[in-house]
C-alpha atoms as an extended CHARMM CRD file, in Angstrom:
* protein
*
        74  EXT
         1         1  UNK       CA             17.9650000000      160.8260000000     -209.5340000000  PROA      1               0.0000000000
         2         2  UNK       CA             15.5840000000      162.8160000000     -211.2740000000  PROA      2               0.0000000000
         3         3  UNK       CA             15.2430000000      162.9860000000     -214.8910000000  PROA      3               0.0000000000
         4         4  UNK       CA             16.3550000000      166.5330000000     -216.2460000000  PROA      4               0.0000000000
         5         5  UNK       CA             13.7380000000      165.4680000000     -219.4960000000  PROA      5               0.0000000000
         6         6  UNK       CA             10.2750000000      163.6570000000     -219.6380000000  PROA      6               0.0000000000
         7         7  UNK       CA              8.7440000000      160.7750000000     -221.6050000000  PROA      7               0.0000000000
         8         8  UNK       CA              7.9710000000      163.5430000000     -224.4110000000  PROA      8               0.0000000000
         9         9  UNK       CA             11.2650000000      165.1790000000     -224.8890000000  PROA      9               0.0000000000
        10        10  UNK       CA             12.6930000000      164.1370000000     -228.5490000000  PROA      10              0.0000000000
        11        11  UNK       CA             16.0550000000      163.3000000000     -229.3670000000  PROA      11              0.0000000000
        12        12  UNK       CA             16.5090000000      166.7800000000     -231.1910000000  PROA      12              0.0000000000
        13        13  UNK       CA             15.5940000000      168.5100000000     -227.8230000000  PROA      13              0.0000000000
        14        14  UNK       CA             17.8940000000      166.3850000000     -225.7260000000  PROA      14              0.0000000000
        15        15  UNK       CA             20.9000000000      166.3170000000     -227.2490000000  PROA      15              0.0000000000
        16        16  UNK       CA             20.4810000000      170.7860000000     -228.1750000000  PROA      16              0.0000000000
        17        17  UNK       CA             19.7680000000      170.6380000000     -224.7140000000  PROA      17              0.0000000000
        18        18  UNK       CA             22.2980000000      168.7050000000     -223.5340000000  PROA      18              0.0000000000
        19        19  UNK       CA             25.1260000000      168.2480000000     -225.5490000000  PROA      19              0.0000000000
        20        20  UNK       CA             27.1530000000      165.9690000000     -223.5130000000  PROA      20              0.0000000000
        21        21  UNK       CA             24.2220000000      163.4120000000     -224.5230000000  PROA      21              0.0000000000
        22        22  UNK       CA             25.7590000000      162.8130000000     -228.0010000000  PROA      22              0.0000000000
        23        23  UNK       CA             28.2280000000      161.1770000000     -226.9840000000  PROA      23              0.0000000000
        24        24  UNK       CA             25.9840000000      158.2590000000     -225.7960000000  PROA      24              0.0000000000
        25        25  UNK       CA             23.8800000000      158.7400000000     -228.7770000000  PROA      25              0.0000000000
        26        26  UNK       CA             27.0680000000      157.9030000000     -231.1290000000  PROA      26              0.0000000000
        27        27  UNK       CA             28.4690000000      154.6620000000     -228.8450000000  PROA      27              0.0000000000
        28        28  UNK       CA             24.6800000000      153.5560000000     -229.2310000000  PROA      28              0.0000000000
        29        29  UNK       CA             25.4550000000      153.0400000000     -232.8540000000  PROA      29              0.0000000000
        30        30  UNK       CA             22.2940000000      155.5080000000     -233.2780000000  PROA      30              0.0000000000
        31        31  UNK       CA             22.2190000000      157.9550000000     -236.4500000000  PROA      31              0.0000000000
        32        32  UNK       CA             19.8540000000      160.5760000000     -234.1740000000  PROA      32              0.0000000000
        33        33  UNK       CA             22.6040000000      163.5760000000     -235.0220000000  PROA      33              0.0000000000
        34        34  UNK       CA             21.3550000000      164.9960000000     -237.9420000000  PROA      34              0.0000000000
        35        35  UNK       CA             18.6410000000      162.8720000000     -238.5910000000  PROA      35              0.0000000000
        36        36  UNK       CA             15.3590000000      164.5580000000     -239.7120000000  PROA      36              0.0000000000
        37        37  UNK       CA             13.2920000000      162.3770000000     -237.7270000000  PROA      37              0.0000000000
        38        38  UNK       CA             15.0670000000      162.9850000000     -233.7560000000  PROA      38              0.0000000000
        39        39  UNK       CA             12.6040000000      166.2120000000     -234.0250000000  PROA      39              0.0000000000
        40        40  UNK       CA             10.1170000000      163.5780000000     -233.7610000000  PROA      40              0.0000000000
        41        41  UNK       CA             11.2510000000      160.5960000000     -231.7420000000  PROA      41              0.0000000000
        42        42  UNK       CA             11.3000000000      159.7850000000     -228.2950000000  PROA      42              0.0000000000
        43        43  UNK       CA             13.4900000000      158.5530000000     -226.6040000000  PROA      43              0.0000000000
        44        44  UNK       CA             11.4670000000      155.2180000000     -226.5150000000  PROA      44              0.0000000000
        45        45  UNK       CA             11.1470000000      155.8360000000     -230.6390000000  PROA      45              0.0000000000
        46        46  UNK       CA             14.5070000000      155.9830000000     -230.7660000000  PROA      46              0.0000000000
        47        47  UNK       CA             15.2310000000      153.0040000000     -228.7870000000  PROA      47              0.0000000000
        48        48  UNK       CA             12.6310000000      150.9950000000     -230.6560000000  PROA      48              0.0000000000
        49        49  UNK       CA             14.0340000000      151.9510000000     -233.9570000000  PROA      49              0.0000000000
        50        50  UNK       CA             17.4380000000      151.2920000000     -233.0140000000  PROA      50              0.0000000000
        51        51  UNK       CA             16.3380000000      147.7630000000     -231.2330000000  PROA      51              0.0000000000
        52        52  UNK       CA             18.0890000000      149.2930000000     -227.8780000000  PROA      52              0.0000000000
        53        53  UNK       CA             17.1520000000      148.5750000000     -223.9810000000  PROA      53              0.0000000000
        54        54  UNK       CA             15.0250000000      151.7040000000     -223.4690000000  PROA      54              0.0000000000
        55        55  UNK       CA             15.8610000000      151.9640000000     -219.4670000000  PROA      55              0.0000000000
        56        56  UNK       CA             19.3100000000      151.6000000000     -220.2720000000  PROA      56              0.0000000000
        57        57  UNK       CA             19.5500000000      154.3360000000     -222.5760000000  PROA      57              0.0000000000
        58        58  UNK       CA             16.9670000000      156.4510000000     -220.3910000000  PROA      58              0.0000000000
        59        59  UNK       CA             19.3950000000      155.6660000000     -217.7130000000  PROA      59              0.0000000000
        60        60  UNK       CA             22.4230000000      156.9350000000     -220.2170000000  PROA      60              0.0000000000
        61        61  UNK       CA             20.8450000000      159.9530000000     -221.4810000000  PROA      61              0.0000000000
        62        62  UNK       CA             19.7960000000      161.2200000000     -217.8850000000  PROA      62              0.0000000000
        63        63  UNK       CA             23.4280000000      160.3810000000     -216.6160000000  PROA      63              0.0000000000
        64        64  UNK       CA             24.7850000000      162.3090000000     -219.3670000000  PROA      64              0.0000000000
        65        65  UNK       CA             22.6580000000      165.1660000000     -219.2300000000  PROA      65              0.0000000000
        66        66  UNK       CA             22.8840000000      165.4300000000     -215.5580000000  PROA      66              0.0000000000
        67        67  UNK       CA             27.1130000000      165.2390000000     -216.1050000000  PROA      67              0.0000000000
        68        68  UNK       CA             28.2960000000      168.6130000000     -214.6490000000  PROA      68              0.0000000000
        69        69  UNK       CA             31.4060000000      167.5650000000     -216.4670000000  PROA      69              0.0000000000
        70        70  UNK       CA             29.4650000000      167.2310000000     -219.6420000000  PROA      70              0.0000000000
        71        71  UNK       CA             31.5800000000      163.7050000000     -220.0810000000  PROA      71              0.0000000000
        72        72  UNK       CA             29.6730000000      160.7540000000     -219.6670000000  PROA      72              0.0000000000
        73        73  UNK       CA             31.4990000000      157.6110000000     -219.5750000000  PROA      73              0.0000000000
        74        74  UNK       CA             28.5660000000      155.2700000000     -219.0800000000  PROA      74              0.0000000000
């Protein structure tokens, strides 16, 4: 699968983007919604920050976004 967002998109742009992302945002435990620094971070920023597996929440984020359902249960 090809990712529908590159190593530069931030977590602001991703989850505007694609809302359906959120939801994998919130089970992360991640504070990104709202936060004045997602129009900054990565998603590797906010995976370091957060002490997360980057490729798993790469792999997450993409599912999500790629969700024609917009429901991602992954």
């Amino acid at each position: 699968m090809e990712s529908p967002f590159d190593h530069d998109t931030t977590m602001d742009e991703i989850m505007r983007r694609w809302p359906q992302t959120i939801r994998v945002v919130i089970r992360n435990g991640m504070l990104c919604v709202g936060c004045p620094i997602a129009s900054f971070h990565t998603v590797s920023d906010a995976a370091r920050e957060h002490k997360l597996d980057e490729v798993a929440l790469r792999h997450a984020l993409e599912a999500a976004a790629s969700s024609k359902s917009g429901i991602n249960t992954a």
